[in-house]
C-alpha positions in Angstrom: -47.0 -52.5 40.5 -50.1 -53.2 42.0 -53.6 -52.9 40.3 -54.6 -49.5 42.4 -51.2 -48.0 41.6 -52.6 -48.5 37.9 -55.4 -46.9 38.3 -54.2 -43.9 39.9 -52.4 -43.6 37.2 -55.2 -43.8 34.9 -57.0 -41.3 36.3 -54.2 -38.9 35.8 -53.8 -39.9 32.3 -57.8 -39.8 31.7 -57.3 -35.9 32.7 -54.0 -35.7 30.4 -55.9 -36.9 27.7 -58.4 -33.5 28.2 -55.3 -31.2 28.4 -54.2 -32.5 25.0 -57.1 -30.1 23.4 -56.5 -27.5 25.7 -54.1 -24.2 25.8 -53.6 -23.8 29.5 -51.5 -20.4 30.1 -52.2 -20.9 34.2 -53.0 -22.9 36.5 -55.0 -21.8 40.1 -54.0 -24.3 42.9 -57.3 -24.2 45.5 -57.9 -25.4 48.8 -57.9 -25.1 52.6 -55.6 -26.3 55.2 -54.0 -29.7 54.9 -55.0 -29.8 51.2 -53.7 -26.3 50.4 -50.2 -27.2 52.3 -50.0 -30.3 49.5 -49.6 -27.9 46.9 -46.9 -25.4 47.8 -44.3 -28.1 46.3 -46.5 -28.2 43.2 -46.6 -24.6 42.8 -42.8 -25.0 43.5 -42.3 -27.4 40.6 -44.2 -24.8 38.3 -42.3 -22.3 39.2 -39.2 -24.3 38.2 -40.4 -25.8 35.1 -42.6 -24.4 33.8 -41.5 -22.1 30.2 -45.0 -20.4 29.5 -47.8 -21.3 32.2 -48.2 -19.5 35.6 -49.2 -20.5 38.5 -50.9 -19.2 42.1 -51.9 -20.5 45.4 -55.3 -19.1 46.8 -57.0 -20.3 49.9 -61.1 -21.4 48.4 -62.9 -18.7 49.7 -60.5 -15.9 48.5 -60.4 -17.6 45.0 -63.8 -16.6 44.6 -63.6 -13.3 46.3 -60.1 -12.0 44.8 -61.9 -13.1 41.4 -58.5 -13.5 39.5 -58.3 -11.4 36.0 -56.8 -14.0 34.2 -59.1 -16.9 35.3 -60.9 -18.1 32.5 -61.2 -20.4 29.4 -56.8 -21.0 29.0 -56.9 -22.0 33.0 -56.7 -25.1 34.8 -57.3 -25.1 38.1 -56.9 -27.8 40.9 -59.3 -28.6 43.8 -58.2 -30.6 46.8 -60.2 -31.6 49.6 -59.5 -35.2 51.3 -63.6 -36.0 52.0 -64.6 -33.6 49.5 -67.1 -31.9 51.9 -65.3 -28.6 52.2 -67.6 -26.1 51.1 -65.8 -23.1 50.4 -63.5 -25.6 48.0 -67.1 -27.0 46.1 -68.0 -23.8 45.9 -64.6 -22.8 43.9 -64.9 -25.5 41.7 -68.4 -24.0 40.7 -67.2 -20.6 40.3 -63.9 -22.0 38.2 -66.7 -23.5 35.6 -68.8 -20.2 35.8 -65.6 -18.9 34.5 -64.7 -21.5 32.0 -62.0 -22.8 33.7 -61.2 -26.7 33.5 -61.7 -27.5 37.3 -60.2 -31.0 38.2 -60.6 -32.0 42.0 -58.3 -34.4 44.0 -60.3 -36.0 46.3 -60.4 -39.8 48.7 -64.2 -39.4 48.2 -65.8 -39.9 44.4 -69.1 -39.6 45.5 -68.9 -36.2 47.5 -70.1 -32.7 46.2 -66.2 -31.4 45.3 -66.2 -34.5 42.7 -69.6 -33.8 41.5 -69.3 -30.2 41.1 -65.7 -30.3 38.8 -65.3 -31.1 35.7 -63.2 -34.4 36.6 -61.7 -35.8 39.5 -59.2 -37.6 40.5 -59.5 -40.2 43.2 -56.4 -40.6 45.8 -56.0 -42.9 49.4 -55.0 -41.8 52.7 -53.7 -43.3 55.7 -50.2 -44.6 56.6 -50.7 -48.0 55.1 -51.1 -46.3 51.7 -48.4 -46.2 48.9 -46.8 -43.3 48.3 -47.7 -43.2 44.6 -51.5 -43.2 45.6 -51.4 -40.3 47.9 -52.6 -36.4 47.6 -49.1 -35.5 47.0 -47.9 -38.6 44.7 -50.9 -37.9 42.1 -51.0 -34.4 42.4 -47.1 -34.5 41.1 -48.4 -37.2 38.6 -50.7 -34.8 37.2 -48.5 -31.6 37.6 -45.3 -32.7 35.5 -47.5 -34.4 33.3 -49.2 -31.3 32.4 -45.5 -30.0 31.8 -45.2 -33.0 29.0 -48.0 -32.4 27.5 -48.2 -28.9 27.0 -44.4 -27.7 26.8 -42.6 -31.1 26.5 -40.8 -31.2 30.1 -38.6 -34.5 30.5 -39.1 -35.0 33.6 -42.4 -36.7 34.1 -41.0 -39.8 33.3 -38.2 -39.6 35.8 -41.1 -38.8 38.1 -43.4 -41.1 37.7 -40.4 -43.7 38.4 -39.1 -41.7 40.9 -42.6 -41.6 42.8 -43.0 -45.9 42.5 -39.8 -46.1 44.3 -40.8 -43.3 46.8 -42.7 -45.8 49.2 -39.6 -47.4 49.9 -37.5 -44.2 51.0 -40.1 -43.2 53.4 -39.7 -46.6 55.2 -36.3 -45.9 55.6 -36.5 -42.5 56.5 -39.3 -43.3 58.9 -36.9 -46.1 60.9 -33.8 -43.6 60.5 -36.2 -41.1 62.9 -37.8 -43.7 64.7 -35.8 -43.0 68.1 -35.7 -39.3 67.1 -39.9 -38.8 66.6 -39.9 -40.6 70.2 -37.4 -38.2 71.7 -38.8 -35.2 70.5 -42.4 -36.3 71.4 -41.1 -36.8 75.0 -39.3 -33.7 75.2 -41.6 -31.4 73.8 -45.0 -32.8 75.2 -45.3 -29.8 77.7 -44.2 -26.9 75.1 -47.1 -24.4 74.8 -45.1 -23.1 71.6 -43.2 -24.6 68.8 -42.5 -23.1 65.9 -41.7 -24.6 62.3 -39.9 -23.3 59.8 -38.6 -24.1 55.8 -38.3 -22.6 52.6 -39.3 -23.8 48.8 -40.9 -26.7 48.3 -40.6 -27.5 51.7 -42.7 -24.7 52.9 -46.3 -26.3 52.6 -44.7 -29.4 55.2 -43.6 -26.7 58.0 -47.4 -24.8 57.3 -49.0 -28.3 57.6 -47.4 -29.3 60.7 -47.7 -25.9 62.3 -51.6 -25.5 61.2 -52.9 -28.7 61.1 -50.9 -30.9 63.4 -49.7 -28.6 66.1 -52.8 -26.1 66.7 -55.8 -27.9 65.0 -55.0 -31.2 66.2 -52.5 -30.7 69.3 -54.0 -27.1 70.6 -50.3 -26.1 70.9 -49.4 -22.7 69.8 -47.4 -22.4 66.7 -46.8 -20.6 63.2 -45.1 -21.7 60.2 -41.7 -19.4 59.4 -40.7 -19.1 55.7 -37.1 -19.4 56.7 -36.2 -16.3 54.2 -38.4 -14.1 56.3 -37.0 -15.4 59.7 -34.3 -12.7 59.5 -37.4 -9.9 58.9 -38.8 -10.3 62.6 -39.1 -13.9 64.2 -35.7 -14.3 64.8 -36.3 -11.5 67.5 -38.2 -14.8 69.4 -35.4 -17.5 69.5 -33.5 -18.4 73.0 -32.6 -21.0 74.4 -36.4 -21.7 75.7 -38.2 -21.5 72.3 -38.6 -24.7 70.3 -38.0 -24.7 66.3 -38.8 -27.7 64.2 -35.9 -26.5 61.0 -36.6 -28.7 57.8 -33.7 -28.4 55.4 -34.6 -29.9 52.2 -32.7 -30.6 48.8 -34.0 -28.1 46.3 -32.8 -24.7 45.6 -33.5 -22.7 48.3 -31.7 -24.6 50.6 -29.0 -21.9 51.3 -32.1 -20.2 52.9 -33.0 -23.0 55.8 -28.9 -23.5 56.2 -28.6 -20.0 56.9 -31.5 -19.3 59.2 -30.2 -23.0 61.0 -27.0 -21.6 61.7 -28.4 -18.5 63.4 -30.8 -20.6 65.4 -27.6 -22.9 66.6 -26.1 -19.8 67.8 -28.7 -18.8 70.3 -30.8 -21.6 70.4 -31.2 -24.9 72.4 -34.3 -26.3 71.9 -33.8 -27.1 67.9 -35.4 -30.0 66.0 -33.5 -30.2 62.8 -35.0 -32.7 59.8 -32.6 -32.8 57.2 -33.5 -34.6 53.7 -29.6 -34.8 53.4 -29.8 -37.9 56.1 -32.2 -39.9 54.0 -31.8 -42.5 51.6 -33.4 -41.4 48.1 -32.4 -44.3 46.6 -34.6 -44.9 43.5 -35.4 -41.3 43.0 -33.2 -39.8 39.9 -31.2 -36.7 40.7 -33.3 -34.5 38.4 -36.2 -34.6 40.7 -34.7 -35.4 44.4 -34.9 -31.8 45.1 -39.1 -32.3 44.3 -39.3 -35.3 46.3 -37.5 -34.1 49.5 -40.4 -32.0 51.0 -42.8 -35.6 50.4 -40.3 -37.7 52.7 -39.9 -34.6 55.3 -43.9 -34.4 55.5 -44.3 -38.0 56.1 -41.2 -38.0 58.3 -43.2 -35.4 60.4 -46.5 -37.6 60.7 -44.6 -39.6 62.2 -43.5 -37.0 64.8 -47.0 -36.1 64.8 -47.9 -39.5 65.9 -45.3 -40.0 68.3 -46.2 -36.3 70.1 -50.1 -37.2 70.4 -49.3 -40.3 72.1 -46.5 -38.7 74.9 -49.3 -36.3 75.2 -52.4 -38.9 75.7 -54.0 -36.4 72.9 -55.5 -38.4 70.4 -54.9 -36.4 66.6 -58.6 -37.3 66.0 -59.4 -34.7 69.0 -61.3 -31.4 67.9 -63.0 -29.1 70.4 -64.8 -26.7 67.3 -64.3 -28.3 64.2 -67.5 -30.3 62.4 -69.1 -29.6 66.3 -70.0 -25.9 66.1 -71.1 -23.6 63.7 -68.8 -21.8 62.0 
């Protein structure tokens, strides 16, 4: 284990050590875009596993606006923002104090005003040369189950925390497995004005990042993310044998949802990208959390389609035309 991988850790545990005094009966997960896709698996694994504490998902600027009732001195809640600029999300973190909250903030930058403005925070790396244990996604997990140990006793943090030191190695393999895939895709889909993603569970936040964040913030193709329950409520109206789907089918419980909405699309679909966590090698990651892990591999699995689609389309995913140029 290398020294950084350490020290992740121990930043986790330095905020474990401050639950230990505290009764937290919820937790708010808060952030925008890419960092509020990162925590639709953790919200997931609360949901799951957690006895007493509840959980929610709000966008930073609605936090503060909805106002939640049951925000206050018993809450924890969890900032994200990768440069830790974003101001609605600083702002939330000042309005979780006002409220008595414990506000910790995930963030790659120590220095910015999100860190400064929580009560803690917790520092992770980015980038594709960066083990999986030191991402936003491997320490908010960290910190996630092991708020479950410490304040109802879960016994899966340790599995975890294994599970996640072995995670670098199953996205390598995963990655080659779609090398030849990404690049297929990428050539075949680099004049779609539309693609659609879709998933369900913990997989959801992977499809929302892709469809948000990669494909219209970064690509300027049209898309939307499809919670693969709903598909059967209206979008599935849309599918022919013209309309691309990107259909992640992961390994937690909801599965049954993305299998049946796959087998629809089969029927009357042609253009269909399936990523399936079932093809993957999860070697290293015990059985008891697999199903947690799944939508990690299928997100980094889909960077590297990401990747792969920006260069068929000589469109660089650095490329804005409004964001941190205009007002706004």
């Amino acid at each position: 284990m290398s020294k950084t991988v350490v020290n992740v850790k121990s930043d986790v545990q330095a905020v474990l050590n401050e639950l230990k005094s505290k009764q937290i009966r919820n937790v708010f997960f808060v952030a925008c875009g890419g960092s509020s896709a990162i925590m639709y698996p953790a919200k997931y694994v609360l949901d799951r596993e957690a006895q007493q504490i509840t959980s929610d998902l709000y966008s930073s600027n609605e936090f503060i606006h909805r106002n939640p009732q049951q925000l206050g001195k018993d809450s924890l809640v969890i900032l994200c923002s990768m440069s830790g600029t974003t101001p609605e999300t600083t702002e939330a973190a000042k309005f979780a104090k006002s409220k008595g909250a414990y506000a910790v903030a995930l963030t790659n930058e120590p220095t910015s005003p999100l860190a400064h403005n929580a009560d803690i925070f917790i520092k992770y790396e980015w980038g594709n040369d960066i083990d999986a244990f030191e991402t936003n996604l491997g320490v908010l997990y960290q910190l996630v189950f092991g708020l479950l140990y410490v304040a109802e006793k879960n016994d899966k943090f340790a599995k975890l925390v294994t599970s996640l030191e072995n995670l670098q190695s199953v996205y390598e393999k995963a990655l080659e497995y779609e090398a030849s895939n990404a690049r297929k895709f990428a050539e075949s889909h680099k004049s779609e004005p539309v693609i659609y993603t879709m998933a369900s569970g913990s997989n959801y936040g992977a499809a929302y990042s892709f469809s948000i964040c990669i494909l219209m913030e970064m690509q300027w193709i049209h898309s939307h993310a499809i919670h693969a329950g709903e598909y059967f409520h209206g979008p599935f109206e849309i599918i022919d044998e013209n309309v691309p789907f990107i259909i992640l089918a992961g390994l937690d419980e909801t599965r049954p949802l993305e299998e049946r909405a796959l087998s629809f699309s089969k029927r009357y679909g042609k253009k269909l990208t399936v990523l399936d966590a079932k093809a993957y090698d999860f070697e290293g990651i015990d059985k008891d959390v697999q199903g947690y892990i799944a939508p990690l591999v299928l997100n980094r699995v889909l960077r590297q389609y990401a990747e792969e689609l920006a260069e068929a389309r000589n469109h660089p995913l650095s490329k804005r035309r409004y964001m941190w140029k205009v007002e706004y």
